[in-house]
Backbone as CSV, one residue per row, in Angstrom:
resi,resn,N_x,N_y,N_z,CA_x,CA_y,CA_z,C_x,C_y,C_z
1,UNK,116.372,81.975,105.064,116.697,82.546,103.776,116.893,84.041,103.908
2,UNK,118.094,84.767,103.220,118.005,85.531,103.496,117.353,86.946,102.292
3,UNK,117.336,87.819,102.386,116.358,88.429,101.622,117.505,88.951,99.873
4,UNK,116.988,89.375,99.248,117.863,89.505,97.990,117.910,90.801,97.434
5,UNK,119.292,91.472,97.752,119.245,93.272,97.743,120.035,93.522,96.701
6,UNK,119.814,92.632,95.550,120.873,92.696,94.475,119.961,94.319,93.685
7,UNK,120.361,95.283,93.532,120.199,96.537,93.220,119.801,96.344,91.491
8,UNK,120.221,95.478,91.042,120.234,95.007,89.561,119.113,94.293,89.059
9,UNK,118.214,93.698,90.028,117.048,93.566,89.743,116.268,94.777,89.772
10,UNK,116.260,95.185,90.486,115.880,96.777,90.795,115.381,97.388,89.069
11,UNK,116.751,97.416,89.077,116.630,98.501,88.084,116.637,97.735,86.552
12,UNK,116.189,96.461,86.515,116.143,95.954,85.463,114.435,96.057,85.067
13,UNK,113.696,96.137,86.593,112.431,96.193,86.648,111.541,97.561,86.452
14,UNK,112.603,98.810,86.587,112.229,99.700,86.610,112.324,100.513,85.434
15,UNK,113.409,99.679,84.242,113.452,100.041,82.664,112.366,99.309,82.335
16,UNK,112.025,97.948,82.656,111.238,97.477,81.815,109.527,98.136,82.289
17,UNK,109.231,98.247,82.905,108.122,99.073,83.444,107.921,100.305,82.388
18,UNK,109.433,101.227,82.683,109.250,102.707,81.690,108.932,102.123,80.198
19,UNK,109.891,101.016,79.741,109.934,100.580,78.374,108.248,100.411,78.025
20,UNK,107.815,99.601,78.686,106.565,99.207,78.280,105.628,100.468,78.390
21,UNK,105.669,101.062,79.370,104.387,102.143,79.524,104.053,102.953,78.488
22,UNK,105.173,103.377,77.540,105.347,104.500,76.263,104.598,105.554,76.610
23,UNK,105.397,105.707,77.804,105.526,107.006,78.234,106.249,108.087,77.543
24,UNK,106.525,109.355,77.884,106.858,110.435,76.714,108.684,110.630,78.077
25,UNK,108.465,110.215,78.825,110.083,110.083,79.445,109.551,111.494,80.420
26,UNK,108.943,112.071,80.231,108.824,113.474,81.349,107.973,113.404,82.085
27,UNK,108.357,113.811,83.422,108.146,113.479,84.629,107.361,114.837,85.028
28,UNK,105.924,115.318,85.403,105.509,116.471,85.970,105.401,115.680,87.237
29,UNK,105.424,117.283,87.922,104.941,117.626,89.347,103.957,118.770,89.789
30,UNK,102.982,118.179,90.924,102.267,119.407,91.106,102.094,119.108,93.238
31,UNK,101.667,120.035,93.753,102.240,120.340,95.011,100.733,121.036,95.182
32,UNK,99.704,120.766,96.078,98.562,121.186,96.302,99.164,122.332,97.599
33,UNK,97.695,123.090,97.706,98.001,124.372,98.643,98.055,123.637,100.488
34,UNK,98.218,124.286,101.132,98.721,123.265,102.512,97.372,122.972,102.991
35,UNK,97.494,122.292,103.711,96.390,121.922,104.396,96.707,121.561,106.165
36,UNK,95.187,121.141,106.472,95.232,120.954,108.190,94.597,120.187,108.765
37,UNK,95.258,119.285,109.656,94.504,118.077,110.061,93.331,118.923,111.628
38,UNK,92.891,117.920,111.774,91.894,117.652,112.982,92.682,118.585,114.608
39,UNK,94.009,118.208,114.596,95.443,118.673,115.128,95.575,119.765,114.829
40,UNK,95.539,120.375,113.831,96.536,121.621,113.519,97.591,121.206,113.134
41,UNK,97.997,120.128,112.427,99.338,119.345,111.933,98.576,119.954,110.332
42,UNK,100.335,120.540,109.883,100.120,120.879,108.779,100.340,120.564,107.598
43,UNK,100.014,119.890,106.327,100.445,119.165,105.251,99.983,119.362,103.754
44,UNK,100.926,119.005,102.916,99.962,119.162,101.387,100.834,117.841,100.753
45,UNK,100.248,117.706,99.641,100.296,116.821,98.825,101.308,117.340,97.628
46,UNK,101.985,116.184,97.028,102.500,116.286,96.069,102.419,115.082,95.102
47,UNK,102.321,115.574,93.773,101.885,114.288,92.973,102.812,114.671,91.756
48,UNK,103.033,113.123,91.263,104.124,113.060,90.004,103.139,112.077,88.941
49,UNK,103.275,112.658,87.994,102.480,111.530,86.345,103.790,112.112,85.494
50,UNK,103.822,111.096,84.575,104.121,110.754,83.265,103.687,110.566,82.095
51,UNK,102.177,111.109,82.406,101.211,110.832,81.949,100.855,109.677,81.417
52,UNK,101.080,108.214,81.854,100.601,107.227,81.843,100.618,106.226,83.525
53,UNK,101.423,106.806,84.232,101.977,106.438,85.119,101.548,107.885,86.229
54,UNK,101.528,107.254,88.000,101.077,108.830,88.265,101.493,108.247,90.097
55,UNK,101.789,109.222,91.095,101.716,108.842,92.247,101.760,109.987,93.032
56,UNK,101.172,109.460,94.422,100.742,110.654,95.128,101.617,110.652,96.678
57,UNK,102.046,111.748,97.090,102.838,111.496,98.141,102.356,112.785,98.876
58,UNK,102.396,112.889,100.601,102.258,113.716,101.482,103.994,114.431,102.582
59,UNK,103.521,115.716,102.116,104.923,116.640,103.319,104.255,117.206,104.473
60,UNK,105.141,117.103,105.021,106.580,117.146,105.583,107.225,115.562,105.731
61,UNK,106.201,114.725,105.804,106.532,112.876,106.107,107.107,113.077,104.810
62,UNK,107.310,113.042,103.708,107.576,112.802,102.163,107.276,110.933,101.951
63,UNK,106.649,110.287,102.323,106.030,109.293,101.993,104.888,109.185,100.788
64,UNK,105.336,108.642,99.989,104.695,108.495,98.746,103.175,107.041,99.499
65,UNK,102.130,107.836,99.263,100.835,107.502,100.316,99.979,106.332,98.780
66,UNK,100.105,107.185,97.792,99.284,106.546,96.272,100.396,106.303,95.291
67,UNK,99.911,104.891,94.358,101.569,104.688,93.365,100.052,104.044,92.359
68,UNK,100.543,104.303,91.322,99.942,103.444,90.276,100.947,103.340,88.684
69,UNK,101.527,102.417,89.207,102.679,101.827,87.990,104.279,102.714,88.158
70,UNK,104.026,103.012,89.406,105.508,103.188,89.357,106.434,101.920,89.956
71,UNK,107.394,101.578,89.843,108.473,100.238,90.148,108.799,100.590,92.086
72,UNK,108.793,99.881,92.708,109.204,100.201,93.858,110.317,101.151,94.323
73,UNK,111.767,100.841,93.387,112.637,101.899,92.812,112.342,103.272,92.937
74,UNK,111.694,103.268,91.804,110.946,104.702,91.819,110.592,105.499,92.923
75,UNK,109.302,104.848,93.327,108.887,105.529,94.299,109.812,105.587,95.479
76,UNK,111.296,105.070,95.296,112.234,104.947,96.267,112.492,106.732,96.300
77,UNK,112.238,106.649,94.910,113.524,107.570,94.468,112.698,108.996,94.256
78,UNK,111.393,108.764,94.528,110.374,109.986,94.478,110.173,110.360,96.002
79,UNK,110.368,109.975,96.507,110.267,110.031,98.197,111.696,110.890,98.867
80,UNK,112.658,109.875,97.929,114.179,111.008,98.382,113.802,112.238,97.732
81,UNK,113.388,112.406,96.659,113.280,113.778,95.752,112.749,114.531,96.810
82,UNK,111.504,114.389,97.322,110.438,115.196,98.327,111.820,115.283,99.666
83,UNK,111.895,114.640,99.828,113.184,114.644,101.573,114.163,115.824,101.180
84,UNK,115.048,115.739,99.715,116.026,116.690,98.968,115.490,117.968,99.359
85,UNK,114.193,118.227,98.759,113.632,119.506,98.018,112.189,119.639,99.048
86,UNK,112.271,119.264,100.791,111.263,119.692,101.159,111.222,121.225,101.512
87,UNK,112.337,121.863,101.830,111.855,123.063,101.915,111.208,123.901,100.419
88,UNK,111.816,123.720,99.225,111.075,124.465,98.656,109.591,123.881,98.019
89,UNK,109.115,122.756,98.172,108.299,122.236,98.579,106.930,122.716,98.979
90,UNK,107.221,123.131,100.822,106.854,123.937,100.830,106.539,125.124,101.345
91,UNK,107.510,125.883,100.194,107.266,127.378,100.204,106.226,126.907,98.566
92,UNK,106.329,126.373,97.505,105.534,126.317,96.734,104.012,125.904,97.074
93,UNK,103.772,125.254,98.509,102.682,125.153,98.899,102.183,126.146,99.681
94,UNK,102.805,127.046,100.128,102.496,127.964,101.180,102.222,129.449,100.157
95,UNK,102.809,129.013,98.620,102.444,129.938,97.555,100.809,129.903,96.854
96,UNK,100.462,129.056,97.475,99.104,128.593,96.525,98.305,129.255,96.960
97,UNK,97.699,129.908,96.605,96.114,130.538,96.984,94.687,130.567,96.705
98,UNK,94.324,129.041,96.909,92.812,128.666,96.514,92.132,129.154,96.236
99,UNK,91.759,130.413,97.152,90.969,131.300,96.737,90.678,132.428,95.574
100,UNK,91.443,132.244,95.388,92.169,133.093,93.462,91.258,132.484,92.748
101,UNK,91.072,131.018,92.623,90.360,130.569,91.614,88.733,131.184,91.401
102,UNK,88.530,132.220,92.786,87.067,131.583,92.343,86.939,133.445,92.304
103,UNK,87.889,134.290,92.375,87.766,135.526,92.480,87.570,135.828,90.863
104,UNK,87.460,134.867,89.842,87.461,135.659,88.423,86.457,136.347,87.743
């Protein structure tokens, strides 16, 4: 059997998902400050809500790592976003400065 790449299921699944959630249709993003593995491999996080809907993905890989109610679609299509827009990405992560928070 072979597998079924009709694009139209897709996206029949991915209105009815938004339809139901009553969601407000706007999409935030937020981009944590970088971080560092065990390696010295360097990475931060980026996360998208809808505020009912929310998922979490890691750069420079742009692999969406956490999903909770997004359509497979989606997170197709949140993963290209991060691949599009990794350089400014991060320079918005390389903007963050943790330590600010606690200087008040």
């Amino acid at each position: 059997m072979g597998e079924n790449f009709d694009a139209k299921d897709d996206i029949r699944q991915a209105l009815e998902i938004i339809k139901n959630s009553n969601n407000t249709g706007e999409l935030s993003m937020s981009v944590s400050a970088i971080c560092q593995n065990e390696k010295g491999g360097k990475y931060a996080y980026v996360t998208f809500t809808d505020g009912v809907r929310d998922a979490e993905g890691r750069i420079p890989e742009c692999n969406i790592t956490k999903n909770n109610g997004f359509a497979e679609i989606e997170v197709k299509q949140l993963e290209k976003y991060m691949q599009d827009n990794l350089d400014e990405l991060k320079k918005m992560a390389a903007g963050i400065d943790i330590f600010s928070a606690f200087t008040k």
